[in-house]
C-alpha positions as a printed NumPy array, in Angstrom:
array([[  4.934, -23.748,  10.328],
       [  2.445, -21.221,  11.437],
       [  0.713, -19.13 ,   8.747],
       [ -0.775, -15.693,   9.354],
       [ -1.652, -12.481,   8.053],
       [  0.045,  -9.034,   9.216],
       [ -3.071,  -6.872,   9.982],
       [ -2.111,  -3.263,   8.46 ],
       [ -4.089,  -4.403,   5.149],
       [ -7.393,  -4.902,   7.574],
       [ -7.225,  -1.347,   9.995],
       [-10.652,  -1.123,   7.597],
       [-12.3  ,  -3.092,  10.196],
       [-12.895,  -4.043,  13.362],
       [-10.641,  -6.603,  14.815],
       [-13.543,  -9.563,  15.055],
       [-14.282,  -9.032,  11.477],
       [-10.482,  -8.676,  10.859],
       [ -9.766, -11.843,  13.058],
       [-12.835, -13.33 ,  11.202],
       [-11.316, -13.145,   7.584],
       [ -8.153, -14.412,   8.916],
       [-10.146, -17.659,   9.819],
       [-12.29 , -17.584,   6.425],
       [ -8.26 , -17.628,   4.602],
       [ -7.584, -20.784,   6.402],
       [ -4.919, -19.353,   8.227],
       [ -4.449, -18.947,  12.114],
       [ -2.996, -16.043,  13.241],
       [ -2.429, -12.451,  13.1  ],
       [  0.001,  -9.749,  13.33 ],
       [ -0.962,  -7.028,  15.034],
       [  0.304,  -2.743,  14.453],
       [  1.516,  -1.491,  17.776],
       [  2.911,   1.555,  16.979],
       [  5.676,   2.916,  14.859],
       [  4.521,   4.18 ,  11.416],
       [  0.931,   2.983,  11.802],
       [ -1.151,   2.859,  14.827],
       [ -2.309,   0.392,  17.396],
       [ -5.686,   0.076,  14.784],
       [ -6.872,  -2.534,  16.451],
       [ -5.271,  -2.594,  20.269],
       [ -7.168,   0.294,  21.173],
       [ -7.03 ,  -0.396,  24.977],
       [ -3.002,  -0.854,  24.443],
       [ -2.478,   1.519,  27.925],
       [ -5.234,  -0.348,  30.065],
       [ -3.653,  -3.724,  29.12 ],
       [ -0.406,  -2.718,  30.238],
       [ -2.296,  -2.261,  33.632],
       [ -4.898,  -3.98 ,  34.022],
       [ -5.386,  -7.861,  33.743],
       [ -9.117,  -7.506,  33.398],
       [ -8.319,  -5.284,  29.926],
       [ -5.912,  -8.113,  29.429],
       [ -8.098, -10.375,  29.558],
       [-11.041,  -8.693,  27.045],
       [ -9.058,  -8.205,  24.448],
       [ -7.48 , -12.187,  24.714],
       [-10.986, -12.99 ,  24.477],
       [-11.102, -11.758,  21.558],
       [-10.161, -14.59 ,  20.154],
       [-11.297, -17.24 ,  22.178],
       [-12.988, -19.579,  19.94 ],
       [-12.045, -18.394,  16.828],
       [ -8.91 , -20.539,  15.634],
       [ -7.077, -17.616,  15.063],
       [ -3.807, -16.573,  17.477],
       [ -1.903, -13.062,  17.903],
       [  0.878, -14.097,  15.71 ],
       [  3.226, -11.527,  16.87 ],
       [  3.072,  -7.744,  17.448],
       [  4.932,  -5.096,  14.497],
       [  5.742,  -1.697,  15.574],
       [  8.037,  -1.044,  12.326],
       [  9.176,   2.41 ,  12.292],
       [ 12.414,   4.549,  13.149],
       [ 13.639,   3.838,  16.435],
       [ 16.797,   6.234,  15.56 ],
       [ 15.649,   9.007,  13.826],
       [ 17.41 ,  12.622,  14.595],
       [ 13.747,  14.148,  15.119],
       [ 12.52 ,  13.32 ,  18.722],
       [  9.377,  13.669,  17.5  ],
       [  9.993,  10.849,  15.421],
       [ 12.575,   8.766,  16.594],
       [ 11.917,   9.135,  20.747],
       [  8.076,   8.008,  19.784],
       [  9.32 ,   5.076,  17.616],
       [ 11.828,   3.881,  19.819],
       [  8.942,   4.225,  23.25 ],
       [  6.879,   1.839,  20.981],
       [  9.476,  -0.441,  20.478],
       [  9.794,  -0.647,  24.347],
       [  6.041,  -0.972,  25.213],
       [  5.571,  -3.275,  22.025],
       [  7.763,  -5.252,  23.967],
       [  6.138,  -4.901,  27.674],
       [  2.706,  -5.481,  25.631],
       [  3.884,  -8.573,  24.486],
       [  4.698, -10.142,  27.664],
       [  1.248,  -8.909,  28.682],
       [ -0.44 , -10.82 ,  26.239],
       [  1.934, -13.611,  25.994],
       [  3.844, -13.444,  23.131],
       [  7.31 , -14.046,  22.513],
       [  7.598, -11.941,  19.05 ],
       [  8.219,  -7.879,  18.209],
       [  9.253,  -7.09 ,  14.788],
       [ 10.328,  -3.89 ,  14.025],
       [ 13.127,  -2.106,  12.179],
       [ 16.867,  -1.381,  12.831],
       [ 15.899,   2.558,  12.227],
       [ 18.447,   5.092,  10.379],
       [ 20.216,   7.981,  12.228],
       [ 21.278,  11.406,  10.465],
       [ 24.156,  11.222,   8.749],
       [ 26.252,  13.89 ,  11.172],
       [ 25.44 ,  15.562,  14.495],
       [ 23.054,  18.328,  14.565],
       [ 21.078,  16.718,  11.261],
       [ 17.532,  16.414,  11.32 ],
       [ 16.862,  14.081,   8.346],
       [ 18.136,  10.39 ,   8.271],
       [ 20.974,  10.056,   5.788],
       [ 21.053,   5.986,   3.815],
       [ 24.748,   5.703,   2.732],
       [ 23.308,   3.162,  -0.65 ],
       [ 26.967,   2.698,  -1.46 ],
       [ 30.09 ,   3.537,   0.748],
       [ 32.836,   4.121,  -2.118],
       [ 34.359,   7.109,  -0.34 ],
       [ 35.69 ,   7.86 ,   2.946],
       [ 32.919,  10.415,   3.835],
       [ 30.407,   7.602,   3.994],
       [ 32.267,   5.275,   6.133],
       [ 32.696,   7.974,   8.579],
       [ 29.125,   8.75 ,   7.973],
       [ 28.49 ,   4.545,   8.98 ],
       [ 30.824,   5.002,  11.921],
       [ 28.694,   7.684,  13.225],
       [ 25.299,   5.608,  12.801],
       [ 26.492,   2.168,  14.35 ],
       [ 27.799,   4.871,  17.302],
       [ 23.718,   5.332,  17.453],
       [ 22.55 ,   2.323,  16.802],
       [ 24.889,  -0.239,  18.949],
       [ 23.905,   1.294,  22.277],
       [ 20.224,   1.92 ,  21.978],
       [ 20.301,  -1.757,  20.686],
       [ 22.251,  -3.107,  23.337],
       [ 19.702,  -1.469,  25.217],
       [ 16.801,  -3.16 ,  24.067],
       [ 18.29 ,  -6.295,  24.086],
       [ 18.389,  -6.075,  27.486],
       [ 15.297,  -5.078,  27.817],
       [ 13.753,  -7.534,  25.473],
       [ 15.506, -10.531,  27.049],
       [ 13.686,  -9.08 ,  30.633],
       [ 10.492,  -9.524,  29.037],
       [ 10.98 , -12.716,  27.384],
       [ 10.847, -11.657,  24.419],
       [ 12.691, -11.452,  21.266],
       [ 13.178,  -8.571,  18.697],
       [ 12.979,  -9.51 ,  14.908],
       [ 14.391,  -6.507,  12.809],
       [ 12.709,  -6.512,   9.221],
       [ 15.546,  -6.344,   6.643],
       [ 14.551,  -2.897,   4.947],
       [ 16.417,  -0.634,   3.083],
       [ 16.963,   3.005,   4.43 ],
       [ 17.574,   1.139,   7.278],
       [ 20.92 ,   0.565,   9.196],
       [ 20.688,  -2.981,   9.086],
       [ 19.246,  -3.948,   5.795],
       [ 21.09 ,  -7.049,   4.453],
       [ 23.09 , -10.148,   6.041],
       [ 26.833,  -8.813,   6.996],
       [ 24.695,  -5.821,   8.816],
       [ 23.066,  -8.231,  10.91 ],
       [ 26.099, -10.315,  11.529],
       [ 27.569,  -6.971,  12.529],
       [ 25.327,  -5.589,  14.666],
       [ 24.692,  -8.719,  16.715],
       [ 28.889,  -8.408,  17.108],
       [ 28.446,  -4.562,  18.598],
       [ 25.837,  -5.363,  20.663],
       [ 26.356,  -9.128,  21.908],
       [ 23.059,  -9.121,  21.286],
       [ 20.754, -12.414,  22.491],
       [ 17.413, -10.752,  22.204],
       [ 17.781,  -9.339,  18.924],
       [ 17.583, -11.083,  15.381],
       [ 15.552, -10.932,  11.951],
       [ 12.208, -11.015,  10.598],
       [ 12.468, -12.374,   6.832],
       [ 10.371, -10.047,   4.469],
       [ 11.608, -11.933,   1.615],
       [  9.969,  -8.569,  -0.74 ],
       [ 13.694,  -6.833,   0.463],
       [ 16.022,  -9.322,  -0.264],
       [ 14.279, -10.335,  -3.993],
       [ 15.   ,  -6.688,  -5.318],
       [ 18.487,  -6.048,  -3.708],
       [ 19.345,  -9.461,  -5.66 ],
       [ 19.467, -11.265,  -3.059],
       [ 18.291, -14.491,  -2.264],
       [ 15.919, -15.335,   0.693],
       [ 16.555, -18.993,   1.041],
       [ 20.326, -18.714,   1.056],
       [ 19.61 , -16.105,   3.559],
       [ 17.708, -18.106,   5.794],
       [ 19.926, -20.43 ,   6.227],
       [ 22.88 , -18.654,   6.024],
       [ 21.395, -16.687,   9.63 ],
       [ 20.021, -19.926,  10.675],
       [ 18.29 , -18.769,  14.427],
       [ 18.84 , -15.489,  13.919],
       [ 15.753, -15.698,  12.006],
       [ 13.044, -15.506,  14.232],
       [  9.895, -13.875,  12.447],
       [  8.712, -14.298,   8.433],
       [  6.753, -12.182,   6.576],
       [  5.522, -14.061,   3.415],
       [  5.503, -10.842,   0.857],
       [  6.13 , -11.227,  -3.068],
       [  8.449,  -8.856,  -5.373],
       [  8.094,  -8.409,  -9.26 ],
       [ 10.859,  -6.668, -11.226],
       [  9.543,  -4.911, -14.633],
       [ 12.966,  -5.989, -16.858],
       [ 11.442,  -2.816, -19.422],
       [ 11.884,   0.063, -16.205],
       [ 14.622,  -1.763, -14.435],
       [ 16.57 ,  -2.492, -17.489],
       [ 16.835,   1.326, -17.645],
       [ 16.183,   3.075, -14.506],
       [ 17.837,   0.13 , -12.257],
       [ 16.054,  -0.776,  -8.553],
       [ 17.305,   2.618,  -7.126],
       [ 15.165,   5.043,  -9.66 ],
       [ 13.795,   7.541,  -7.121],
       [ 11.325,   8.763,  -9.42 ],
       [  8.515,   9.106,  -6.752],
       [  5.721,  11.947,  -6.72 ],
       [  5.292,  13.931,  -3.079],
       [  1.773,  13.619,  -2.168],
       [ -0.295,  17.251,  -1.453],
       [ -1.606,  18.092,   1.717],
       [ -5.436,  17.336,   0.033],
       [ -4.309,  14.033,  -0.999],
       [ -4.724,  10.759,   1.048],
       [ -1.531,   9.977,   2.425],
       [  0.172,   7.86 ,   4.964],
       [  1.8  ,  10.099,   7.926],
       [  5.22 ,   8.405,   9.227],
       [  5.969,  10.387,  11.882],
       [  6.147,  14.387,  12.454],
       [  6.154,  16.309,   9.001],
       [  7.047,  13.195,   7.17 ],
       [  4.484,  11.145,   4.781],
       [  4.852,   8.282,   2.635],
       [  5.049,   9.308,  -1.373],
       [  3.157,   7.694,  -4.147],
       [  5.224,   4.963,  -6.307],
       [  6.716,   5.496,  -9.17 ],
       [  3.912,   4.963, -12.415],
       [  6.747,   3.107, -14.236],
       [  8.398,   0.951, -11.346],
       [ 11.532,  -1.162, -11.486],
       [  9.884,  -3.234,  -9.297],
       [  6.323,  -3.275,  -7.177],
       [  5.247,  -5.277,  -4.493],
       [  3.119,  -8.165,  -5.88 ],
       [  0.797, -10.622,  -4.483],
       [  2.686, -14.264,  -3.691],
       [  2.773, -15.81 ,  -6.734],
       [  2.715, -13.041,  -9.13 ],
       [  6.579, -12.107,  -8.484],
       [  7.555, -15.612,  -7.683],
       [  6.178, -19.32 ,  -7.998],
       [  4.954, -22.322,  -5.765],
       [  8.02 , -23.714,  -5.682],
       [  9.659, -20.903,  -4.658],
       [  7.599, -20.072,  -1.409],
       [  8.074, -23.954,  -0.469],
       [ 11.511, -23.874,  -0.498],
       [ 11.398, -20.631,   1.599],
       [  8.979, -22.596,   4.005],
       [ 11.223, -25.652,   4.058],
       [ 14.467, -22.869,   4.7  ],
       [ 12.555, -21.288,   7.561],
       [ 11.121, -24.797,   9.13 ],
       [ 14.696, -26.221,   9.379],
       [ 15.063, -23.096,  11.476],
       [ 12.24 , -23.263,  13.562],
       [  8.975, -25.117,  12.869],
       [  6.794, -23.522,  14.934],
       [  7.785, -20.018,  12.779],
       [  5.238, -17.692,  12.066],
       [  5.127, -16.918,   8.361],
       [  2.748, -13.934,   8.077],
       [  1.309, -12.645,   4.495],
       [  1.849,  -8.953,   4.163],
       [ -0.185,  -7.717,   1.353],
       [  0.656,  -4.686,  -0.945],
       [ -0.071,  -5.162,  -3.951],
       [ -1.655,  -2.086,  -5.03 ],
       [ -3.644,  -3.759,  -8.374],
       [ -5.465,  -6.132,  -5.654],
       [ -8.671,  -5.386,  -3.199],
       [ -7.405,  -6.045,   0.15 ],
       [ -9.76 ,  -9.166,   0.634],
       [ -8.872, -10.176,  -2.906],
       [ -5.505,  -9.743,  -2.338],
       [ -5.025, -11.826,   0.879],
       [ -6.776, -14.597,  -0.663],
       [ -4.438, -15.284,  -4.06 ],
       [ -1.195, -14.779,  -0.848],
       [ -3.19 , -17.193,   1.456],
       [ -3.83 , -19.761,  -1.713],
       [ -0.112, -19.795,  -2.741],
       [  1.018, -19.735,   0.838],
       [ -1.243, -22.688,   1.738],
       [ -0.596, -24.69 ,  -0.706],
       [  3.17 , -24.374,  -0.539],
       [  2.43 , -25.386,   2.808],
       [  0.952, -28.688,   2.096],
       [  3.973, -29.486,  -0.797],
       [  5.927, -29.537,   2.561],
       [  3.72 , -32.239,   4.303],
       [  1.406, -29.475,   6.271],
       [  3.072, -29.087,   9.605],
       [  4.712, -32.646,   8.915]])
């Protein structure tokens, strides 16, 4: 396996001091923003690249000498959204995410399946949670009506490029769970088109990661090594769908996600909160996800996402990149 760190948690710095505690972790690559919700942070000659081979060539050099790889590019956002300003952006970084990553030589884009409006003419994305009635299926009919073409699309143009798509398993997305995958692949006949594992998803839906694994077996192409905890005293209550989430002011720092939409502050009493690896789930559980993901593929990269919001971002990545590392080595290192 390959072991990396997604880069969003280190837009605080340049990318050679970024690349820099990457190597310090003892891991070797890094996932790097390229649009979607976040920016390019730290591809800030994205355009020239696409152009030039001598802009190419600077940033590769980058990180020449460093023991640390590009470990994929992200451009998580929504591809499909009924805003153009939203959704036509997303879905143009999805496509140059893709041309970028021939440029530079990599094989890997994750992003996300993206959500349509729930009718024509809406403006806001619509997540049918549970499709008891007949107005949500036709709802879902509408969507995949979306989604299947632009898809299909992509595919194509992925598989041009040489490179495959990994979709990040997300809720409020489409495609957020196994039999949407399986699905979706069927619409599309897709080749080009698969999953990245963000195992922080699955844990709170109930699910379980390793079954999942190998239940899509190589249509898992990406990991994202990212831990869940679920607070039995709020979720025993409130269950993982509370909504109880406060909208952030305009004087407030905030995370922008596209047009007038911004990302709102978690809930004080949580069902469930994103956790440094470890603190949601032991060693023994991350190896057996490694071993899952190796029988896969072994040259997989397994990238730490870190959100855990009771953690420095430094402090974080290092109890991720201890657990990570040394579920590594219960497997034999790269044996």
């Amino acid at each position: 396996m390959k072991l990396g760190v997604y880069n969003a948690i280190l837009h605080d710095r340049p990318l050679p001091e970024a690349i820099a505690v990457v190597a310090e972790l003892g891991l070797t690559g890094l996932e790097l923003n390229s649009g979607g919700f976040l920016p390019a942070t730290h591809i800030p000659t994205l355009a020239e690249i696409l152009e030039s081979d001598a802009a190419r060539d600077d940033f590769l050099g980058l990180f020449e000498g460093t023991g640390v790889e590009i470990a994929g590019l992200n451009c998580n956002g929504n591809p499909l959204h009924p805003q153009p300003v939203i959704g036509d952006a997303h879905a143009a970084d999805v496509r140059r995410s893709i041309q970028l990553a021939a440029r530079l030589g990599q094989d890997r884009v994750v992003t996300m399946s993206g959500l349509p409006g729930g009718e024509p003419g809406a403006t806001r994305v619509n997540w049918a949670v549970n499709a008891w009635n007949s107005a949500a299926l036709d709802m879902l009919d509408y969507q995949w009506d979306i989604a299947a073409p632009f898809w299909r699309e992509i595919d194509r143009f992925a598989a041009e490029h040489g490179v495959k798509v990994a979709l990040e398993l997300h809720p409020q997305n489409l495609v957020f769970n196994s039999a949407d995958v399986h699905k979706l692949i069927e619409l599309t006949g897709a080749t080009h088109v698969g999953v990245e594992l963000d195992a922080s998803h699955l844990f709170w839906q109930q699910m379980d990661p390793v079954a999942v694994v190998r239940h899509l077996g190589e249509l898992v192409f990406h990991a994202a090594a990212k831990d869940v905890r679920v607070n039995p005293e709020w979720a025993s209550i409130n269950g993982v769908l509370d909504n109880s989430f406060r909208r952030l002011s305009a004087d407030e720092e905030r995370t922008n996600l596209g047009g007038d939409e911004w990302a709102n502050e978690w809930p004080k009493q949580a069902a469930w909160d994103f956790v440094a690896l470890g603190r949601g789930h032991d060693t023994i559980f991350w190896t057996e996800f490694l071993r899952a993901l190796r029988e896969v593929d072994p040259g997989m990269w397994v990238n730490i996402e870190h959100e855990d919001v009771s953690l420095g971002r430094i402090e974080g990545l290092e109890v991720a990149a201890g657990v990570l590392l040394d579920a590594h080595a219960r497997l034999g290192g790269d044996a």
